[in-house]
C-alpha positions in Angstrom: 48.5 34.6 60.3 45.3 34.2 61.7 43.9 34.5 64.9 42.7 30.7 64.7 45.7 29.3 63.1 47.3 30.3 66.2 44.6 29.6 68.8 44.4 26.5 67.7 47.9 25.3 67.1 49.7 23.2 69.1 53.1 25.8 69.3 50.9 28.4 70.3 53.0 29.7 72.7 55.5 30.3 70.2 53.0 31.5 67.3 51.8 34.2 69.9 54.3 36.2 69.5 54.5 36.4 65.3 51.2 37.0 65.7 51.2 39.8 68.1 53.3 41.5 66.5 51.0 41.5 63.2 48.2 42.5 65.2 48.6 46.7 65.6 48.9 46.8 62.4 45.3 45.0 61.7 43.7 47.0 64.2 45.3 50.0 62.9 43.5 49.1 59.8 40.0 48.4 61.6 40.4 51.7 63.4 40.6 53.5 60.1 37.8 52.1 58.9 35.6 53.1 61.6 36.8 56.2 61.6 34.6 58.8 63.3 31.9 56.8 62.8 30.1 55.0 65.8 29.2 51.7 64.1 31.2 49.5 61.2 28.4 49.9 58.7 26.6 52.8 59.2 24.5 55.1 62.3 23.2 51.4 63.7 24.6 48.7 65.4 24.3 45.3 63.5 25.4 42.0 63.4 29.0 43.3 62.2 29.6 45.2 65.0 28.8 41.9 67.0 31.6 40.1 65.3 34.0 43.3 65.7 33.1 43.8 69.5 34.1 39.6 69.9 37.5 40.0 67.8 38.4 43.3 69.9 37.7 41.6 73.2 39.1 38.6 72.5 42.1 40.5 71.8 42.2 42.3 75.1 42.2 38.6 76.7 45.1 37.9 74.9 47.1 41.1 74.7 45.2 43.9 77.3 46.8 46.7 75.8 46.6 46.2 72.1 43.9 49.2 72.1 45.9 51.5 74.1 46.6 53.6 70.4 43.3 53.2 69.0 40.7 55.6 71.0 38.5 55.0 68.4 38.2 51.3 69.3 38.5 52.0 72.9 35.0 54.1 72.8 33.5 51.7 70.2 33.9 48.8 72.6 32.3 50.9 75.5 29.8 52.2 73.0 29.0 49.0 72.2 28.7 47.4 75.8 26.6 50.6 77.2 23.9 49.3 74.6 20.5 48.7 76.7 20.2 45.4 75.9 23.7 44.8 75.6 24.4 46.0 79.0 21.2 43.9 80.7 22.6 40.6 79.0 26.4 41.2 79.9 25.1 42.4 83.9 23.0 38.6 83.7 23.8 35.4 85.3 23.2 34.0 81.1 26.5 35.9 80.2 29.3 33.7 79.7 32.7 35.6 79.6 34.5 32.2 78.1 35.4 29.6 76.7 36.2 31.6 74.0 37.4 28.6 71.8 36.7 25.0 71.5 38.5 22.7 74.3 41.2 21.5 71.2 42.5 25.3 71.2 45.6 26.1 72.9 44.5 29.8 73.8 40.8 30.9 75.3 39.4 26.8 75.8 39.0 27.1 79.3 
């Protein structure tokens, strides 16, 4: 299941939990594929490490602990968030920590 099928569905309350416990599993996967390395694609950051940090943060919203296993994507997150530019946008008042869905979702919409 995915993570929008079940953000937006109107039983999300009851498709969380399927889909929790799918979800080590996925980010076992995505932490094996980063490996050792510090980026997805290579020695520098782009725009798929954007769409990685969102998915991984997201996911601490809705489960804080789910990278309590992974180190790897512990460190990748910080990595990520210590990045000059990164760190200047996330410290400004143009940040927005949320919505993280559309007002129709059941999860992240406020």
């Amino acid at each position: 299941m995915s993570f929008v099928m079940t953000a937006y569905n109107p039983d999300f309350n009851r498709m969380k939990e399927g889909y929790l416990k799918e979800l080590p599993k996925r980010l076992t996967e995505l932490s094996q594929y980063l490996g050792s390395r510090n980026w997805f694609t290579g020695s520098n950051i782009n725009f798929v490490d954007f769409l990685v940090y969102e998915l991984l943060d997201i996911h601490l919203i809705l489960e804080p602990e789910c990278l309590n296993e992974l180190k790897n994507l512990q460190e990748y997150k910080i990595r990520f968030e210590e990045q000059p530019t990164i760190k200047k946008y996330m410290a400004s008042d143009k940040f927005m920590k949320g919505p993280l869905n559309n007002k129709s979702a059941k999860f992240g919409n406020a």
